[in-house]
N, C-alpha and C positions, 0 to 999 in steps of 0.2 A: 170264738176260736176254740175248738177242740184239742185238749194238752193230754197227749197220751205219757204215760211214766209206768214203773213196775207197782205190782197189784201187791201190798205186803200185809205181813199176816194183822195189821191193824185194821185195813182195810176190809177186813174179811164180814163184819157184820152188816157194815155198810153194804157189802156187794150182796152178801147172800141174801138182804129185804128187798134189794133187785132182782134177784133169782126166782122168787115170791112172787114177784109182780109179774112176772115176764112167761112163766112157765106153766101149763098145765099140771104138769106132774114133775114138780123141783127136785133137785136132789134133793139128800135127807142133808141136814147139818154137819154130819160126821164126813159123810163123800162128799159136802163142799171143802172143808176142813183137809181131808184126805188129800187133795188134786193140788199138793205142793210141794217142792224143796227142791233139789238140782237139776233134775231131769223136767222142771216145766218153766215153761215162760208163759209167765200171768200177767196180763195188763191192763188199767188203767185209763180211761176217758174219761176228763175231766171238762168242763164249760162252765168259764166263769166260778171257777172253783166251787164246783160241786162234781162230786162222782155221779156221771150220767151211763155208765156202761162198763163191762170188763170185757176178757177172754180169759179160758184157761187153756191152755196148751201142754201136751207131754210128747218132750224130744227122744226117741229112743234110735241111737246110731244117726243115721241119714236119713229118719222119716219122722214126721210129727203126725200129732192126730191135734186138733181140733175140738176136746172133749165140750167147749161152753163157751156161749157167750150171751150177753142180755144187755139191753140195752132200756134205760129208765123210762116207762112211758111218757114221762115229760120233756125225754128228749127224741124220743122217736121221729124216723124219717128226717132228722137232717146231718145225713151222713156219718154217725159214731160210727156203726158197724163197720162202714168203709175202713173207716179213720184205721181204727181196732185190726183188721186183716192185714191192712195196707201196712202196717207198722210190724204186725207180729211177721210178717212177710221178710220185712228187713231182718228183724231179727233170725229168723230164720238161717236165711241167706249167705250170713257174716257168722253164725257156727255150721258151715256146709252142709245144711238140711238139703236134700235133695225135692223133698216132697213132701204139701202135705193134703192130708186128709180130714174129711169130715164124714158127718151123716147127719142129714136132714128132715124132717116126718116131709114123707110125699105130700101133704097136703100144704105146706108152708110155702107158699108161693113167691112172694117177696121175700123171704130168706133165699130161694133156689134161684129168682133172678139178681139178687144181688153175685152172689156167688158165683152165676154165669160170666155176670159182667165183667168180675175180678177173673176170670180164665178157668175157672173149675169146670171141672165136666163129668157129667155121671160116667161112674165105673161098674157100678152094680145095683142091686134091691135088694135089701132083708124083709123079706115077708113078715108080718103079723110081728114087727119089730118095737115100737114106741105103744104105751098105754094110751087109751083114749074114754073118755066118759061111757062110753057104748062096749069096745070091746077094744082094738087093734088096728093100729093099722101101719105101713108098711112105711121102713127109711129106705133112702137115697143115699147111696157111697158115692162122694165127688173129692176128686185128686184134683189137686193144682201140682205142676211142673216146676219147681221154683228156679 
């Protein structure tokens, strides 16, 4: 069973050796550190009490962005991320966010069908946007309607 709860700043070493695992090019320590206090909702996936995943989210007015999310490769593919959207969704919802927003690397496919499936939809493309081993290459801006 997946127990989502708030991401708090003890939890932060814990998540960011997830952030490690999960990410080509991680944040640096300082901007995972950075991505907190009244304006985000950070959450939380727990199974079986271990931290299997977060989100970090920044609410500005009626629109959120989506800045992170990972999920531990020992629990991949059985549903955190859902869990993690589905939830930050609520919260959303219940401080009258209107919308939110992410960005995806084009190449992440199963990130971008997840995200279909929960109602996002591409809005736009940043070219030559996300760092890659080679050179560049391009994100996906997708809104959800909350």
């Amino acid at each position: 069973m997946t127990i989502i709860s708030d991401l708090h700043l003890a939890d932060w070493a814990q998540a960011f050796t997830i952030e490690n695992q999960c990410h080509s090019h991680p944040w640096s320590a300082a901007t995972f550190q950075a991505n907190q206090g009244e304006r985000f909702i950070n959450l939380r996936a727990d199974i079986d009490g271990e931290l299997a995943g977060f989100v970090i989210c920044q609410v500005v007015l009626d629109e959120a962005s989506l800045f992170n999310i990972a999920v531990s490769p020992t629990f991949q593919r059985r549903g955190v991320a859902r869990h993690l959207i589905m939830s930050l969704s609520e919260r959303l919802i219940e401080r009258d966010v209107m919308m939110l927003w992410l960005e995806v690397r084009a190449s992440n496919l199963p990130a971008i069908g997840l995200y279909e499936s929960l109602d996002f939809n591409e809005v736009s493309r940043r070219n030559n946007y996300y760092p890659t081993a080679n050179g560049r290459e391009d994100a996906l801006i997708m809104a959800l309607t909350l």
